[in-house]
C-alpha positions, 0 to 999 in steps of 0.5 A, spaced: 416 715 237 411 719 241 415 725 246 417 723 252 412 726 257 415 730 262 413 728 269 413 733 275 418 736 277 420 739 284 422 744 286 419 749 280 417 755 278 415 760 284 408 761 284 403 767 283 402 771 290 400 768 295 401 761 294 404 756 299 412 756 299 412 749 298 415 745 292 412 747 285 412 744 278 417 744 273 416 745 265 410 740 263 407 741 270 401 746 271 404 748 279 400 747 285 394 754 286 395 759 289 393 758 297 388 763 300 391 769 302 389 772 308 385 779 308 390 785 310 385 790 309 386 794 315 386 795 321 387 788 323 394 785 323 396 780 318 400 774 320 406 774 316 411 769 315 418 771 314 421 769 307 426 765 306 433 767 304 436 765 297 442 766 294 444 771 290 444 770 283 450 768 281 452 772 275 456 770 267 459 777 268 464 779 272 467 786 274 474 785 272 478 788 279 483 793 279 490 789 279 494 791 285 501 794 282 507 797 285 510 803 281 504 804 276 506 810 270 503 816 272 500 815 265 496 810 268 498 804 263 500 797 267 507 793 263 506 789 257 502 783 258 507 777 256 501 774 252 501 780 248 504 782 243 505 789 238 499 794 237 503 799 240 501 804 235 494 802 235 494 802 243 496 810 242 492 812 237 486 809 242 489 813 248 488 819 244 481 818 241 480 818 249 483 825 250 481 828 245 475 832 244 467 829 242 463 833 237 459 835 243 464 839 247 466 842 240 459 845 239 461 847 247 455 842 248 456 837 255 457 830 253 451 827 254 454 820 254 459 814 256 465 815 250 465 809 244 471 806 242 471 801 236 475 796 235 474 793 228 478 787 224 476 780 222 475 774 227 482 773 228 486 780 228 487 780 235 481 785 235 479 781 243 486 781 245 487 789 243 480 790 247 483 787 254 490 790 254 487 797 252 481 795 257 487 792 262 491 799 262 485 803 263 482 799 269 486 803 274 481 809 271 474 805 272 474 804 280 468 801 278 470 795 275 471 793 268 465 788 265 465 785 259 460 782 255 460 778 248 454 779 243 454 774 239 455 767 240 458 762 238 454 760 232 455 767 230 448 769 232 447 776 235 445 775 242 438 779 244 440 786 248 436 783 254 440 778 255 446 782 255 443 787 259 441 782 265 448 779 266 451 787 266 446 787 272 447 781 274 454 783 277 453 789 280 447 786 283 441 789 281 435 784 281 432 784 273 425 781 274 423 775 269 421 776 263 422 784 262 424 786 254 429 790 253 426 797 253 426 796 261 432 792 262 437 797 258 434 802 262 435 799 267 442 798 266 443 805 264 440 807 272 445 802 275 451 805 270 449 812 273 452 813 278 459 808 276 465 810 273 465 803 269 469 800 263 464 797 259 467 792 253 463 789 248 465 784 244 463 781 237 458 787 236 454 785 229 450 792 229 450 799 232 443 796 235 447 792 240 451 797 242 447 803 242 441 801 248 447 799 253 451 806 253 451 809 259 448 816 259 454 818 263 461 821 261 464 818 266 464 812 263 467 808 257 465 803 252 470 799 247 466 795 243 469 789 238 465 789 231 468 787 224 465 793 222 463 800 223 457 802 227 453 806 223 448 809 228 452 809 234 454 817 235 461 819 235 464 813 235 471 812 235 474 806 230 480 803 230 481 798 224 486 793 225 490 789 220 496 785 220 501 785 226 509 788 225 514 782 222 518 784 229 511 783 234 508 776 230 516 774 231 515 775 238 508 772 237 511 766 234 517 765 239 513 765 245 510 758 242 516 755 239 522 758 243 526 763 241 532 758 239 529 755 234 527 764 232 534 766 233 537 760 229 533 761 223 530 768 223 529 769 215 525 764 216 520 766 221 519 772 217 517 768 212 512 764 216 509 770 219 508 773 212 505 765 210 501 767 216 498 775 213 500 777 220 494 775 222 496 774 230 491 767 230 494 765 224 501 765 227 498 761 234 496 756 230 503 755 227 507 756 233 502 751 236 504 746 230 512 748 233 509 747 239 508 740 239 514 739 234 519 740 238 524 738 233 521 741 228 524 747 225 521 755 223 523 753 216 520 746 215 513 749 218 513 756 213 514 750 208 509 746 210 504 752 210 506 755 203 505 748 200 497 748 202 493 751 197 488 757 198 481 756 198 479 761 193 472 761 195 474 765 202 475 772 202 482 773 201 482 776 208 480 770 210 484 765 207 492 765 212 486 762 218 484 757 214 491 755 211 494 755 218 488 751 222 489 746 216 495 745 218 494 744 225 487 739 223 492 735 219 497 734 223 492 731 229 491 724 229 484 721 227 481 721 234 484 727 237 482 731 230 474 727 232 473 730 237 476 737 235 471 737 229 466 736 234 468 742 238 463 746 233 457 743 236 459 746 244 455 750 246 456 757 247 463 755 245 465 753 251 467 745 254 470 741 258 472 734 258 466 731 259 463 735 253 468 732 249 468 725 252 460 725 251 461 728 243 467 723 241 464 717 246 471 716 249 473 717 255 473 722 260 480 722 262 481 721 254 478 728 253 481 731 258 488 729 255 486 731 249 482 738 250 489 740 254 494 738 248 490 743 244 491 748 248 499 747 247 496 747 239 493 754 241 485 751 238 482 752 244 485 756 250 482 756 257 476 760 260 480 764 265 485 765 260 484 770 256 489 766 251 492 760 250 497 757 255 502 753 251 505 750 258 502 743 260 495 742 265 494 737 270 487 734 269 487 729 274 479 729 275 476 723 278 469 725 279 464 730 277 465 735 283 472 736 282 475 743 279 475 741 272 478 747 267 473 748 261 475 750 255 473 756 249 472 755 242 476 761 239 470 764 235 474 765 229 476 758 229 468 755 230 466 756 223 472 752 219 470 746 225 464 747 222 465 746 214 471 740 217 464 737 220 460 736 215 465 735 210 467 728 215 461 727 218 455 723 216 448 728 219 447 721 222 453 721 226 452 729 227 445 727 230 448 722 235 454 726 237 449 731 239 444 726 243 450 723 247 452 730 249 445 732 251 444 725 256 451 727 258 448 733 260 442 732 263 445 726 267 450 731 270 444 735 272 440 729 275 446 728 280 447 735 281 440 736 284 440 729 287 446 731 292 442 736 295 438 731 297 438 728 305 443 722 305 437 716 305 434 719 300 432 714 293 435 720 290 441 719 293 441 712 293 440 712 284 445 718 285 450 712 289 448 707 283 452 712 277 459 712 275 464 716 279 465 721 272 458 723 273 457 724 281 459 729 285 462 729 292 458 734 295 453 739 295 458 745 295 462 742 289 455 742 285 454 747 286 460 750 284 460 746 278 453 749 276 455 756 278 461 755 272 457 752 268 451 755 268 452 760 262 454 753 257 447 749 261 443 756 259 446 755 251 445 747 251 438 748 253 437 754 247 440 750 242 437 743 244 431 747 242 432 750 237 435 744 233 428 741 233 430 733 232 431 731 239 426 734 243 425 728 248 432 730 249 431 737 249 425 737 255 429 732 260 435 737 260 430 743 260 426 739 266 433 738 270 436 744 269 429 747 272 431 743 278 438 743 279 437 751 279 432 751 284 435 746 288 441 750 288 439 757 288 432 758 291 426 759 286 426 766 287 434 767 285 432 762 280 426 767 277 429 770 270 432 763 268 426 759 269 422 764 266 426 763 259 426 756 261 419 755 261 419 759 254 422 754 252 419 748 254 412 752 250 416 752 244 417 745 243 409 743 247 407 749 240 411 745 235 409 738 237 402 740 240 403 738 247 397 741 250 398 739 256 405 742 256 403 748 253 397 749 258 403 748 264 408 752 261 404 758 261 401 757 268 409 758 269 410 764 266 403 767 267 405 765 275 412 769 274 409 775 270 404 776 275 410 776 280 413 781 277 406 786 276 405 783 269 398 783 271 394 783 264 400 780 261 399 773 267 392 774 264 393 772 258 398 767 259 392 764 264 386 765 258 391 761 253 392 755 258 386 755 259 384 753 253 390 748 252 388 745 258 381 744 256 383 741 249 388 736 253 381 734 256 386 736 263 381 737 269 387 739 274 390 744 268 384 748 267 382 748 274 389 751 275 388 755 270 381 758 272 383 760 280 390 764 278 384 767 272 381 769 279 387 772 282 389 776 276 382 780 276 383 781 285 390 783 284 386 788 278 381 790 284 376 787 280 372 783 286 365 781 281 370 778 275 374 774 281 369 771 285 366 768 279 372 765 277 374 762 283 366 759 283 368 756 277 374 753 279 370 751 285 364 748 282 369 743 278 373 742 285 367 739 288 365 735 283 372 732 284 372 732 291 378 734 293 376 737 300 384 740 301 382 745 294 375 747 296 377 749 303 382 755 299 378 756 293 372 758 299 378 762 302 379 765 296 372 766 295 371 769 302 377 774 301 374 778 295 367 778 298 371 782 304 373 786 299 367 787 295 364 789 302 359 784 301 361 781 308 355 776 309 358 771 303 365 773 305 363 770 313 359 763 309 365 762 305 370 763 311 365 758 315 365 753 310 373 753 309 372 752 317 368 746 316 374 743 312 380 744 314 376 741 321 374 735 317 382 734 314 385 735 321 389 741 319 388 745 325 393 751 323 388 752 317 383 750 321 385 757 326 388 761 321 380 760 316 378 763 323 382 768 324 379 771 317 373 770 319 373 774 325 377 780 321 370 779 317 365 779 323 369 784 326 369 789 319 360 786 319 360 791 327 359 784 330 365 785 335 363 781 341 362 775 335 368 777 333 372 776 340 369 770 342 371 767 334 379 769 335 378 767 342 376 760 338 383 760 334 387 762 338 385 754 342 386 751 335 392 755 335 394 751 341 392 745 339 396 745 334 402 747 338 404 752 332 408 757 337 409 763 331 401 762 329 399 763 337 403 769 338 400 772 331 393 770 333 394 772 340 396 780 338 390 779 334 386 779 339 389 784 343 387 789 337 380 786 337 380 788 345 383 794 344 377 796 340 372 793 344 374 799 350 378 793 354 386 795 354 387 791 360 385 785 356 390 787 351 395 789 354 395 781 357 395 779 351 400 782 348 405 780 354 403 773 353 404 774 346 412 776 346 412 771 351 410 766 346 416 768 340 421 768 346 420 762 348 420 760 340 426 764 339 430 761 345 428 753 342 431 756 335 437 758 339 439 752 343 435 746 340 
């Protein structure tokens, strides 16, 4: 079955300058051309509009706060946490590798850089537990914050630096402009942490290429990166090398799950379960955990238990407790719960909730909900406030999508024995559908999340009222909290979905719909660097399926935002290649999309002649079609570079002809604003007197239209004009009717 197209999508991408601020399109869905841009060559003034304000983007970092505490140690340390347990000696040494002189200060040298701590050990070492505790006890120290990040995903590929790198400045509220590499975007960060004194923990680095971009070139600053080795490239670094926790702290690890009755009764035993275990702290989780959900069970029937499984001799040695105790728990698990904690694997970003795991089990999503929480008693998933697993019980009594539901995290060093369960249980087939229910899920939660911004009445509120409760929410708030919290997970679906390249159907609705949700909830200014990604990734499915009309709206999109943000020769390429696409496609509007915004890459080039050849181009094409509304802009934009290029007589005959459309389609404020512009033009010719009789003209149509804001504006033009003319009474006159005009309008914003 052929691809699902994809159908237009409101509101997307931003458009390139000085386009219209109404609704544009999604991916596979060229965005509306750009509106004529007045002239704002001086010494008349232009008429402006003020933006609209847009949230600010919520970011998928979040500076840690400084915890209030009473009697803190002069040291600066915080009490031990009660969910963490042992490392002491680790934690010192770390503390002195802080104190203690770099090479440079030896060398008598001023340190260039933020100090690297590293913190290696396999997954499952406790290596993210030590880093938060260590990062806990220095916070006081950081006034700035302490910012987390992670540098590979769940999957155990390396996430890209520019990536990490946005979300850093995404918390302290620096904008990144879409589509920047990562050159500019660690650059940035380095000037942003500059000025801070700022904890930067990276966790799960896979190489010193990762690290080293982020390290802020500030000595007051601290990096403590999590790697399973060392950092060959980073200087100076600072490794500590964890191995198995001390008999006395795994003890205690395996109490806080168990209770320390069944620890005292039987200490021998607990010792032997933690040597079972290597004293790897995941390993003992997971075997408190099947205690935890054996209350009647003893240590010793769990350290039997354990020592009867046998080692999977093609794991590395260091490797092999983990899968030992995770097969413990597995097998323990009942058939469906062991389904869906299987199907964990294919969570995205590692992160879920219930209706995650309702839609890959195909049960319930109160099932699921139940199901995630006993997990967390059995320490396989932990929630994703909480940096550990909690054992104490969860009220999950969501009724629908809206409500404040907990999502859960796949501990990383679990996700590749889920893996090898999964595809030693699982048929691909089954793999394969588990995948596309979760994907539909997802874009059915999308589709009701931008439907509730809707007005009430709307026949998107009204398929909106036709769902089931699960997948409604109650309001736009709790959509809107539900997209903030989930946006990292919804951005990593996309990624894989595809990625994966069997369900691309699937893959472009959920892109189309997050594309609107985001937009929707967040503006299309706030939204620009996610939907820049998005876009990239709706021409990778149109690339790999050769969908040329696809292909030719996606790089509209992203030559639209490329230009925003001064990529200008970049936007022309973007331009040049979807032209191509739209003319193998045989799409008329594409290509003549593609030639207009062609056309304002060379003006904002300043290369008048390439521009109007362009913009001539796409009007010959539009009055072939007749699309008046489309010529009378093209005519504008033609008339704006002939003033440019000085070439002030084609300038006023386009203007003129803009004139005679918009009166032809009744739109008076187009009709007085083309007017306007074309007195600016007769004004630059030396044709004043022409000049004022034709803003005069406007300022009527201005009236008739009863457009306030554009009167006044038109208004202060003409006392400019008159100014110049030697007429300063008149002027003055026309100014005061002028803040006449924005007070009354103020006053009917204020009391409407």
């Amino acid at each position: 079955m052929a691809p699902e197209a994809v159908t237009g999508l409101e509101p997307g991408t931003a458009p390139r300058p000085g386009a219209g601020l109404g609704p544009g399109p999604g991916p596979g869905e060229a965005a509306a051309p750009p509106a004529a841009s007045p002239v704002t060559a001086p010494p008349a003034a232009p008429l402006v509009t003020a933006p609209a304000e847009v949230r600010p983007s919520p970011p998928l970092l979040t500076p840690d706060p400084v915890p209030p505490r009473s009697g803190a140690r002069p040291s600066g340390e915080r009490p031990p946490d009660d969910h963490f347990f042992g490392r002491q000696r680790e934690l010192k040494a770390l503390h002195g590798d802080i104190e203690r002189a770099g090479l440079n200060t030896i060398s008598g040298r001023k340190e260039p850089r933020a100090r690297v701590l590293l913190i290696a050990g396999r997954p499952g070492s406790g290596r993210t537990a030590l880093a938060r505790e260590l990062a806990g006890q220095l916070a006081p120290g950081y006034p700035d914050g302490v910012v987390r990040a992670r540098l590979t995903e769940a999957g155990g590929a390396p996430v890209p630096t520019e990536r990490t790198a946005r979300e850093i400045l995404g918390v302290f509220g620096v904008a990144t402009p879409p589509g920047a590499g990562e050159d500019e975007l660690s650059e940035m960060v380095r000037e942003a942490l500059a000025v801070r004194r700022v904890l930067l923990l990276l966790d799960d680095a896979a190489d010193a290429e990762q690290v080293d971009p982020l390290v802020p070139d500030n000595p007051g600053c601290l990096v403590v990166a999590v790697a399973q080795g060392p950092l060959t490239g980073v200087p100076d670094v600072r490794p500590c090398t964890l191995g198995g926790m001390d008999a006395k702290a795994a003890i205690e690890l395996l109490a806080r799950f168990a209770g320390s009755v069944r620890i005292t009764v039987d200490p021998q035993a607990a010792e032997s379960l933690a040597e079972e275990c290597g004293g790897q702290p995941a390993a003992l989780v997971l075997a408190g955990g099947w205690l935890a959900a054996r209350p009647t069970a003893s240590v010793a029937d769990a350290a039997k238990r354990l020592r009867a499984l046998p080692y999977d001799t093609d794991l590395p040695v260091g490797d092999r407790p983990l899968a030992r105790a995770f097969q413990l728990v597995y097998e323990s698990l009942p058939g469906p719960a062991a389904r869906i904690l299987r199907l964990l694997a294919l969570a995205p970003g590692g992160l879920a909730d219930a209706h995650t795991a309702s839609a890959l089990a195909g049960c319930s999503v109160s099932a699921a909900g139940v199901t995630l929480d006993d997990f967390t008693v059995r320490g396989l998933l932990h929630r994703a406030d909480d940096p550990t697993p909690d054992p104490g019980p969860l009220d999950f009594g969501c009724q629908d999508a809206g409500a404040t539901a907990p999502q859960y995290v796949v501990p990383g060093c679990l996700v590749p024995l889920l893996r090898a369960v999964m595809e030693h249980e699982d048929r691909p087939a089954e793999v394969q559908l588990a995948r596309a229910r979760m994907l539909e899920r997802t874009v059915r939660l999308l589709q009701s999340c931008r439907a509730v911004t809707d007005p009430e009445g709307s026949a998107a509120r009204r398929r909106l009222a036709g769902l089931p409760r699960a997948l409604r929410f109650p309001h736009a708030g709790a959509a809107d909290a539900w997209l903030y919290s989930r946006r990292p997970a919804l951005l990593a679906c996309a990624r894989l979905a595809v990625a994966d390249g069997e369900l691309d159907t699937l893959a472009r609705r959920l892109v189309a719909a997050l594309v609107r949700a985001l937009a929707a909830h967040r503006g299309t200014e706030a939204a620009a660097p996610e939907l820049y990604g998005l876009h990239q990734l709706v021409l990778d499915i149109a690339e790999r399926r050769g969908l040329h009309r696809e292909r030719a709206a996606a790089l509209l999109n992203i030559g639209d935002l490329d230009a925003r943000t001064g990529r200008t020769h970049d936007a022309l390429a973007r331009y040049r290649a979807a032209l191509d696409a739209g003319r193998e496609a045989g799409d008329l509007y594409a290509t003549g999309r593609a030639m207009e915004s062609i056309g304002g890459a060379h003006q904002d080039l300043g290369d008048w002649q390439r521009a109007a050849d362009w913009y001539g181009r796409a009007l010959s094409q539009r009055l072939s079609r007749g699309e008046r509304a489309d010529e009378a802009r093209l005519h504008g934009r033609l008339g704006t570079v002939h003033t440019y290029a000085g070439r002030y007589g084609e300038a006023l005959r386009n203007w003129r002809a803009a004139a005679a459309l918009h009166r032809r389609l009744q739109d008076l404020p187009g009709l007085a604003r083309t007017l306007s512009e074309a007195a600016r033009v007769q004004e630059y010719a030396g044709r004043p007197q022409e000049s004022l009789r034709t803003c005069q003209e406007a300022v009527e149509w201005a009236r008739r239209a009863e457009d306030v804001r554009l009167q006044a504006a038109l208004q202060l033009r003409l006392a400019d004009t008159l100014d110049r003319l030697g007429d300063p009474t008149a002027a003055r006159l026309h100014r005061a009717t002028s803040e006449r005009l924005l007070e009354t309008e103020g006053k009917h914003l204020r009391n409407p």
